[in-house]
The first five atom37 places (N, CA, C, CB, O) and aatype in JSON, in Angstrom:
{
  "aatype": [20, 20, 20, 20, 20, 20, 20, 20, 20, 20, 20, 20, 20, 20, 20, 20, 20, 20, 20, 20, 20, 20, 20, 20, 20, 20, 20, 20, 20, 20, 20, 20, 20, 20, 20, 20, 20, 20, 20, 20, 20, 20, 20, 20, 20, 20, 20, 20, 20, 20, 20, 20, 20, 20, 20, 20, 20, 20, 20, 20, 20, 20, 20, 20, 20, 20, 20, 20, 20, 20, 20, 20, 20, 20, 20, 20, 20, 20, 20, 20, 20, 20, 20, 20, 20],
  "atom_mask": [
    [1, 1, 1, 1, 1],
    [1, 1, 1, 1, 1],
    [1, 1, 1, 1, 1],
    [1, 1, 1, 1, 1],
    [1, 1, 1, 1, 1],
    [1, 1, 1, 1, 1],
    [1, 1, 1, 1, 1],
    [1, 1, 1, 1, 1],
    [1, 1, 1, 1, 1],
    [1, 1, 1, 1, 1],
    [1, 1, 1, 1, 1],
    [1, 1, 1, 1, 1],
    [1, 1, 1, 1, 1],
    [1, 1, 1, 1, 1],
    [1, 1, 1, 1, 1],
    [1, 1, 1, 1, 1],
    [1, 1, 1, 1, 1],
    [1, 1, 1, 1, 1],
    [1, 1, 1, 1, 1],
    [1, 1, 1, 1, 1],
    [1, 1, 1, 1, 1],
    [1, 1, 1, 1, 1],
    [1, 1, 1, 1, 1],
    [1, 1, 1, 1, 1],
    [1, 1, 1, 1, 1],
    [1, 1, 1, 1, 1],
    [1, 1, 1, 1, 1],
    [1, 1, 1, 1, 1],
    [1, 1, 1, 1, 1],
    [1, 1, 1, 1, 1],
    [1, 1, 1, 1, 1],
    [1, 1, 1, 1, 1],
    [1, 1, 1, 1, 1],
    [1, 1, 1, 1, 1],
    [1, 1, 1, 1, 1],
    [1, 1, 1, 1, 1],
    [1, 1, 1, 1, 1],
    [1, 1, 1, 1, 1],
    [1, 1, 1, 1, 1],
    [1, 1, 1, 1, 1],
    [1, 1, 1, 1, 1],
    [1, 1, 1, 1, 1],
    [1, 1, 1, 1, 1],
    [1, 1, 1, 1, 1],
    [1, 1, 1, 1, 1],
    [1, 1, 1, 1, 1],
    [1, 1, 1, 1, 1],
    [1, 1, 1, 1, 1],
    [1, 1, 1, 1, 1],
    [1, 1, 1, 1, 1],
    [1, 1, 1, 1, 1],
    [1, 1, 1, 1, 1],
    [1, 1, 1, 1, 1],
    [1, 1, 1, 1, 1],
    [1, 1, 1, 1, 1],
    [1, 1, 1, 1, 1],
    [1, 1, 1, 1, 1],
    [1, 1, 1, 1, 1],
    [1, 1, 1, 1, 1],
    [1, 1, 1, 1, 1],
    [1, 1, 1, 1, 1],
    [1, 1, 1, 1, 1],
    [1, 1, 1, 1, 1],
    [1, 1, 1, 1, 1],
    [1, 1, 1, 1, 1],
    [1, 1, 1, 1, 1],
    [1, 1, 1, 1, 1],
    [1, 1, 1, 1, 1],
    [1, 1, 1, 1, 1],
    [1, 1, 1, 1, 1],
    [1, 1, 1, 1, 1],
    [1, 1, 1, 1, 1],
    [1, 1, 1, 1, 1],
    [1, 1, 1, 1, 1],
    [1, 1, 1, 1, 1],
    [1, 1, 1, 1, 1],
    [1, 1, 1, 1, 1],
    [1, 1, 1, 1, 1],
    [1, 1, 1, 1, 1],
    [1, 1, 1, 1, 1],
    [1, 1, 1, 1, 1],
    [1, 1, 1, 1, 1],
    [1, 1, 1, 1, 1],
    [1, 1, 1, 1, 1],
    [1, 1, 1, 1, 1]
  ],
  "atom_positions": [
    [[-0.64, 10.13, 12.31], [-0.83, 8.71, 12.46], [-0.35, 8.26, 13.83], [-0.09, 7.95, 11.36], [0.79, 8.55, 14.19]],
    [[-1.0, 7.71, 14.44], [-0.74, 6.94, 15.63], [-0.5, 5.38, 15.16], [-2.01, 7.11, 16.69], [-1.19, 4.66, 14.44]],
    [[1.03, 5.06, 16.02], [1.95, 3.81, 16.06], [1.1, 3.15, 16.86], [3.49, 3.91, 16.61], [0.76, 3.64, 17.94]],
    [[0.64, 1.86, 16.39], [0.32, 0.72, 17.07], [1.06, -0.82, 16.48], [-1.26, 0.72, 16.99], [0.57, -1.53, 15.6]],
    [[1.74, -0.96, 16.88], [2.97, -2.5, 17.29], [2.92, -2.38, 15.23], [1.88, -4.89, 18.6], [3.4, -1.34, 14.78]],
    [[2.37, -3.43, 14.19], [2.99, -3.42, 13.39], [2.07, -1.78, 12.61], [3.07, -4.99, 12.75], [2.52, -0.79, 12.04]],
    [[0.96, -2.12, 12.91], [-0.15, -0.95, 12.07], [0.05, 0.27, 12.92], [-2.06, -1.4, 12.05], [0.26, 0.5, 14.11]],
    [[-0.18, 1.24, 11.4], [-0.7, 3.11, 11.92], [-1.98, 2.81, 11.61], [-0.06, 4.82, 10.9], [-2.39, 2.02, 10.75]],
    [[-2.73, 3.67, 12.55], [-4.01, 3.76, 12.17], [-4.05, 5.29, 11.7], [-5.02, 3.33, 13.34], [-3.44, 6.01, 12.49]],
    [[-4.45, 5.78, 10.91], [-5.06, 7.05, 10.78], [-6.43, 7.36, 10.93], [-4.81, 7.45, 9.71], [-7.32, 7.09, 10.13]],
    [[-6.55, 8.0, 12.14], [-7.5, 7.98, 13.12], [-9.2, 8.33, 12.31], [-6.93, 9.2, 14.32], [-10.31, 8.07, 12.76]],
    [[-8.76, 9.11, 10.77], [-10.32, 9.7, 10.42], [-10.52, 8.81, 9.64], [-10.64, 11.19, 9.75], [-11.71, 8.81, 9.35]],
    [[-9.86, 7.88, 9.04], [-10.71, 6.7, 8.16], [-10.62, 5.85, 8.45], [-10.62, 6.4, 7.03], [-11.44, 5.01, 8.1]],
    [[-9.38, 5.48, 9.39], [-9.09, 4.26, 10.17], [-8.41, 2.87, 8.96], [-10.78, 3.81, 11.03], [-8.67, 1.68, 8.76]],
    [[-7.42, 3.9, 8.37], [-6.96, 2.99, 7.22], [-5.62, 2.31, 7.7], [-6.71, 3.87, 5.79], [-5.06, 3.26, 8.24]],
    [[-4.81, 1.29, 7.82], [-3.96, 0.77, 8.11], [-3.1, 0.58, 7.46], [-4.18, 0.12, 8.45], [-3.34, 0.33, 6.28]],
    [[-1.56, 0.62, 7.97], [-0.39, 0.55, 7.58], [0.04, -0.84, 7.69], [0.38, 1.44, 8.22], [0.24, -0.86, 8.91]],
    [[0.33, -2.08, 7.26], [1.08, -2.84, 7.82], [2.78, -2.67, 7.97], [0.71, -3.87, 7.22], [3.45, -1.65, 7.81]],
    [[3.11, -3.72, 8.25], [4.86, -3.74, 8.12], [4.74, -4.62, 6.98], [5.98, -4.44, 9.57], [5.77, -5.27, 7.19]],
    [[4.38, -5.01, 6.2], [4.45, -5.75, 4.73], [4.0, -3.96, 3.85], [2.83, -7.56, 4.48], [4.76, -3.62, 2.94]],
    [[2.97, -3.14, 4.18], [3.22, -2.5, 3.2], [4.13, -1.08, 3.31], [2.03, -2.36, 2.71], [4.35, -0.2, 2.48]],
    [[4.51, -1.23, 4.55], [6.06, 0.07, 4.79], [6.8, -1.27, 3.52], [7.31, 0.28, 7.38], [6.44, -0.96, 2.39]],
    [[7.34, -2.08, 3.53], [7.97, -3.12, 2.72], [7.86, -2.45, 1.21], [7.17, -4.69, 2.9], [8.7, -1.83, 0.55]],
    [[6.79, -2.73, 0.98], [6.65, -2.36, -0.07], [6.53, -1.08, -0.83], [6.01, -2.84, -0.17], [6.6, -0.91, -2.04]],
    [[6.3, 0.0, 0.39], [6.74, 1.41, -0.26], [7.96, 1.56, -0.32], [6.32, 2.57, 0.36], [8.21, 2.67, -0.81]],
    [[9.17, 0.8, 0.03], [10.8, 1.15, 0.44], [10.96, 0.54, -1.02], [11.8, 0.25, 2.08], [11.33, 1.24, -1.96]],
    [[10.62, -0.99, -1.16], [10.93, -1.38, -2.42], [10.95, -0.54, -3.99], [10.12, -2.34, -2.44], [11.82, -0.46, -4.85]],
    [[9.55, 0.02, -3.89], [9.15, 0.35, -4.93], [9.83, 2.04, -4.48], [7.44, -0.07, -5.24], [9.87, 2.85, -5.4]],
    [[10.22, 2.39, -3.42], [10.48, 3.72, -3.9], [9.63, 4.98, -3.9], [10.74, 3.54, -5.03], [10.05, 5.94, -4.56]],
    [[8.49, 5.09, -3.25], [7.07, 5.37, -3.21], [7.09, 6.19, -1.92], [6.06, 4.02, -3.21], [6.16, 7.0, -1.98]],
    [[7.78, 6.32, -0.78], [7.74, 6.52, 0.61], [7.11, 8.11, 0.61], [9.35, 6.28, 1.36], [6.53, 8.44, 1.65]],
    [[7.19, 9.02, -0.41], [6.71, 10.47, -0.71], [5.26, 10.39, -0.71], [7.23, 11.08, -2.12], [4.37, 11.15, -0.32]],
    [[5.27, 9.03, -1.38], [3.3, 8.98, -1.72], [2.93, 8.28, -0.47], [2.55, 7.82, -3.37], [1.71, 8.23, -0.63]],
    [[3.15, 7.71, 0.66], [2.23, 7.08, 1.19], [1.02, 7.52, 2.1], [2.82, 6.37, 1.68], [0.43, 6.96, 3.03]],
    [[0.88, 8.68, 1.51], [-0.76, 9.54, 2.16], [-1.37, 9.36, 1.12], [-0.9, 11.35, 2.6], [-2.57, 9.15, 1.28]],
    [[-0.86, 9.36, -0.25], [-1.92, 9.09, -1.38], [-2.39, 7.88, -1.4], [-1.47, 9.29, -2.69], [-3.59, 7.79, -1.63]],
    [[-1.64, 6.62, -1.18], [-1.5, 5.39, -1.22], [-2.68, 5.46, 0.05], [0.13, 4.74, -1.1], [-3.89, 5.62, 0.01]],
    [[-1.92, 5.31, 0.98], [-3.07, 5.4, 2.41], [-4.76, 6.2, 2.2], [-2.13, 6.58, 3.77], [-5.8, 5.65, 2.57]],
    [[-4.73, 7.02, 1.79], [-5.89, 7.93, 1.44], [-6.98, 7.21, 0.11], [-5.11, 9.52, 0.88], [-8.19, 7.39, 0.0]],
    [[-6.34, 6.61, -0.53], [-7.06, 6.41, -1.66], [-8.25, 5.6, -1.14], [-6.23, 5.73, -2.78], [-8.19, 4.92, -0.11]],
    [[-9.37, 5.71, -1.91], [-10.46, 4.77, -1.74], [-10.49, 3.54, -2.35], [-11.52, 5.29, -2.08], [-11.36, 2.69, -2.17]],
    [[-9.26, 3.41, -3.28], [-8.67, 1.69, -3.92], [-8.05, 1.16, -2.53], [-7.06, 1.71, -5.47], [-8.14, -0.06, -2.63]],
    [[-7.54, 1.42, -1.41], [-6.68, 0.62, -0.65], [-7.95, 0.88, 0.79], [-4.72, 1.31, -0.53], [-8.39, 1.83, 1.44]],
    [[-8.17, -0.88, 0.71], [-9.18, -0.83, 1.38], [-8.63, -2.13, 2.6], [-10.59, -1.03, 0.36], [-7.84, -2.98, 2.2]],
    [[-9.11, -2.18, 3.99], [-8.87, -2.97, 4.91], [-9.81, -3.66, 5.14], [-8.48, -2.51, 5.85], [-10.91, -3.41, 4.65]],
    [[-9.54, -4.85, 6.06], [-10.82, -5.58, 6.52], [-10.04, -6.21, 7.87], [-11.57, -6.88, 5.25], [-9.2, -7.1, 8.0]],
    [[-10.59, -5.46, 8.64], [-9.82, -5.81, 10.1], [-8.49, -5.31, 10.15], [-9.67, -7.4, 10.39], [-8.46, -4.09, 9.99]],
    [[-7.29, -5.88, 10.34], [-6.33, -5.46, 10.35], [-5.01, -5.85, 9.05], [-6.18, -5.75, 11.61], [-3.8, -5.66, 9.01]],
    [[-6.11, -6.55, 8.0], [-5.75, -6.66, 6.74], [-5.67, -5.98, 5.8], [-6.15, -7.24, 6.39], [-6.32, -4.94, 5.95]],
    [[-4.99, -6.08, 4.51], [-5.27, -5.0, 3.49], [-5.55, -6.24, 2.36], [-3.83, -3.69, 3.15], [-4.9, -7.23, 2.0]],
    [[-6.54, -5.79, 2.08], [-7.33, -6.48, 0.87], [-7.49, -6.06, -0.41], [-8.49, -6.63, 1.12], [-8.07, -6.7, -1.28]],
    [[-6.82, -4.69, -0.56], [-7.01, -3.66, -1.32], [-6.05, -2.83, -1.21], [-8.07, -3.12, -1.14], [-5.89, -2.31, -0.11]],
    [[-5.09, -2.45, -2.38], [-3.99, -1.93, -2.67], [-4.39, -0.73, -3.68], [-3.05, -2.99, -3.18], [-5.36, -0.92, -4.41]],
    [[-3.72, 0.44, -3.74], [-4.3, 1.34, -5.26], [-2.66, 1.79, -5.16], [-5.98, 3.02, -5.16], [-2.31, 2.37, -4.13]],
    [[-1.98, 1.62, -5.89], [-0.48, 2.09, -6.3], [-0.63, 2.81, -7.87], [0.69, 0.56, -6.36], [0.32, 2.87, -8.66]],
    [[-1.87, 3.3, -8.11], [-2.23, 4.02, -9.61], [-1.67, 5.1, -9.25], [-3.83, 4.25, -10.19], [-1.6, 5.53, -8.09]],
    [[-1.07, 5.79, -10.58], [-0.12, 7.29, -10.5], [0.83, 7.15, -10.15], [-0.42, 8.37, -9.74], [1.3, 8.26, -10.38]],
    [[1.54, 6.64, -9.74], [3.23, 7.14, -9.44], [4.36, 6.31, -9.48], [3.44, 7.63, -8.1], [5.11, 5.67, -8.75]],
    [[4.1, 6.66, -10.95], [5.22, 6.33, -11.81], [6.17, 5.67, -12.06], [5.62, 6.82, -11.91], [7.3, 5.93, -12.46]],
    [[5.5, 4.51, -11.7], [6.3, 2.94, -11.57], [6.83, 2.88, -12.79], [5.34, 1.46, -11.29], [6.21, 3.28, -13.77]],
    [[8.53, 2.19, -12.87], [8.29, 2.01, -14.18], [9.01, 0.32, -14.27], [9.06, 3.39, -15.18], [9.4, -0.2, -15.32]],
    [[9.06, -0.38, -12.78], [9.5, -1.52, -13.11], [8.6, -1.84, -11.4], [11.42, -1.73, -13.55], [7.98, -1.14, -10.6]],
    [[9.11, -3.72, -11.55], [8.65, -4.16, -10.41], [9.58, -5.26, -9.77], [7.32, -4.6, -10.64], [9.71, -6.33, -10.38]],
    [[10.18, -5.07, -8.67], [11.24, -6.28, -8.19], [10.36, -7.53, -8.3], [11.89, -6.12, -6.47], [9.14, -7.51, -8.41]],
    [[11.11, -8.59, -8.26], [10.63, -10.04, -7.7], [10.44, -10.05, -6.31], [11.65, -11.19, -7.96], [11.22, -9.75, -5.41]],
    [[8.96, -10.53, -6.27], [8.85, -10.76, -5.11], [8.04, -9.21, -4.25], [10.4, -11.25, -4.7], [7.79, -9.38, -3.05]],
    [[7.85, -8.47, -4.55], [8.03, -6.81, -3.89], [6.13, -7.14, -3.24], [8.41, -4.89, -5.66], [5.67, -6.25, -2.52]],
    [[5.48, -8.01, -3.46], [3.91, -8.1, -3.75], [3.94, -9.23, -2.27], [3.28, -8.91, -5.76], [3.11, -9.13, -1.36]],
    [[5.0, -10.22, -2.29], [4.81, -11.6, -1.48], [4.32, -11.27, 0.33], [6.57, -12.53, -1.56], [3.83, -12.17, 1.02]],
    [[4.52, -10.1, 0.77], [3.55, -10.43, 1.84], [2.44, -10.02, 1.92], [3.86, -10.19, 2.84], [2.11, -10.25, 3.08]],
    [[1.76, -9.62, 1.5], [0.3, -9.41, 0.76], [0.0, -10.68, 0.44], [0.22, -8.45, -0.6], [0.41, -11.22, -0.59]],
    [[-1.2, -11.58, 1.83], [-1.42, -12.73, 1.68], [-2.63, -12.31, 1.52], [-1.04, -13.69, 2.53], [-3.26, -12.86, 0.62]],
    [[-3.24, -11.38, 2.21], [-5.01, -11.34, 1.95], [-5.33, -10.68, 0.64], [-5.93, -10.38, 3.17], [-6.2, -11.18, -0.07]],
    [[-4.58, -9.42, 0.23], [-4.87, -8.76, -0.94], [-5.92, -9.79, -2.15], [-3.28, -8.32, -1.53], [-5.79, -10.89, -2.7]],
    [[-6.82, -8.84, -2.14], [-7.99, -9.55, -3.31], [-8.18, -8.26, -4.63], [-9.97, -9.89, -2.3], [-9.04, -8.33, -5.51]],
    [[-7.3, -7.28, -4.5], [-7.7, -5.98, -5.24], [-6.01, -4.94, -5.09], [-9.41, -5.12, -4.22], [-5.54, -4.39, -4.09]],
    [[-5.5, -5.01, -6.5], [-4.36, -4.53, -6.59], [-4.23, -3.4, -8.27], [-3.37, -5.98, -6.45], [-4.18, -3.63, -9.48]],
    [[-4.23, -2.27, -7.45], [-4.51, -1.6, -8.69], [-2.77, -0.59, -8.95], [-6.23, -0.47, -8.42], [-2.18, 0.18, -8.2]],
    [[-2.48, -1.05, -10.23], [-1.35, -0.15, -10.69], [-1.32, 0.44, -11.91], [-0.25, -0.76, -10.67], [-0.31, 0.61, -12.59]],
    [[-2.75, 0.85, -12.27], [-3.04, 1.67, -13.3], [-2.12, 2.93, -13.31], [-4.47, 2.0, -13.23], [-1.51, 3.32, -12.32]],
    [[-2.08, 3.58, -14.61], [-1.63, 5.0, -15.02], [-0.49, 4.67, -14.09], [-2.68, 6.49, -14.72], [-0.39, 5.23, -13.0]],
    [[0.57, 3.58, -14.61], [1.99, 3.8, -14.24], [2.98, 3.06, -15.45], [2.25, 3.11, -12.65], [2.42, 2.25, -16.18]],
    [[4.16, 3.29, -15.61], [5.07, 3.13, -16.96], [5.45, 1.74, -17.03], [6.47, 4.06, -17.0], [6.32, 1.29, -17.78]],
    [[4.56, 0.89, -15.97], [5.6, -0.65, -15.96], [5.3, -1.21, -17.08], [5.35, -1.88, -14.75], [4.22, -1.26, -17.67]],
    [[6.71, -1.81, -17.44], [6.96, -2.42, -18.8], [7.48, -3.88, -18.38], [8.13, -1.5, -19.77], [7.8, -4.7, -19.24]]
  ]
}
């Protein structure tokens, strides 16, 4: 991944990192998965937005307050096949 100011781009799909969703992999605890997270075809961009989240599989089993709030564009948030209760 190549560092650009807040976004990585990963150069073969050109999928983006923000600094809201490093945020949210620290929160949730996730920082092992974020090539799956990044890779998935649920987490989708539109410009330098993420509109599209896929956090399915790994093994959430709670969610802080608040852990979602800078994710202003998000229109598509998937947390299937995980334990949250």
């Amino acid at each position: 991944m190549i560092p650009n100011g807040n976004f990585y781009i990963q150069t073969e799909n050109s999928i983006y990192m923000s600094s809201e969703i490093e945020a949210i992999v620290a929160k949730l605890n996730v920082s092992k998965n974020i090539s799956q997270i990044l890779n998935s075809r649920g987490t989708e961009t539109e410009g330098d937005k993420i509109i599209a989240l896929d956090l399915s599989g790994l093994n959430l089993s709670d969610l802080q307050s608040g852990v979602f709030d800078g994710l202003k564009d998000i229109k598509r948030l998937n947390l299937g096949y995980n334990q949250i209760t």
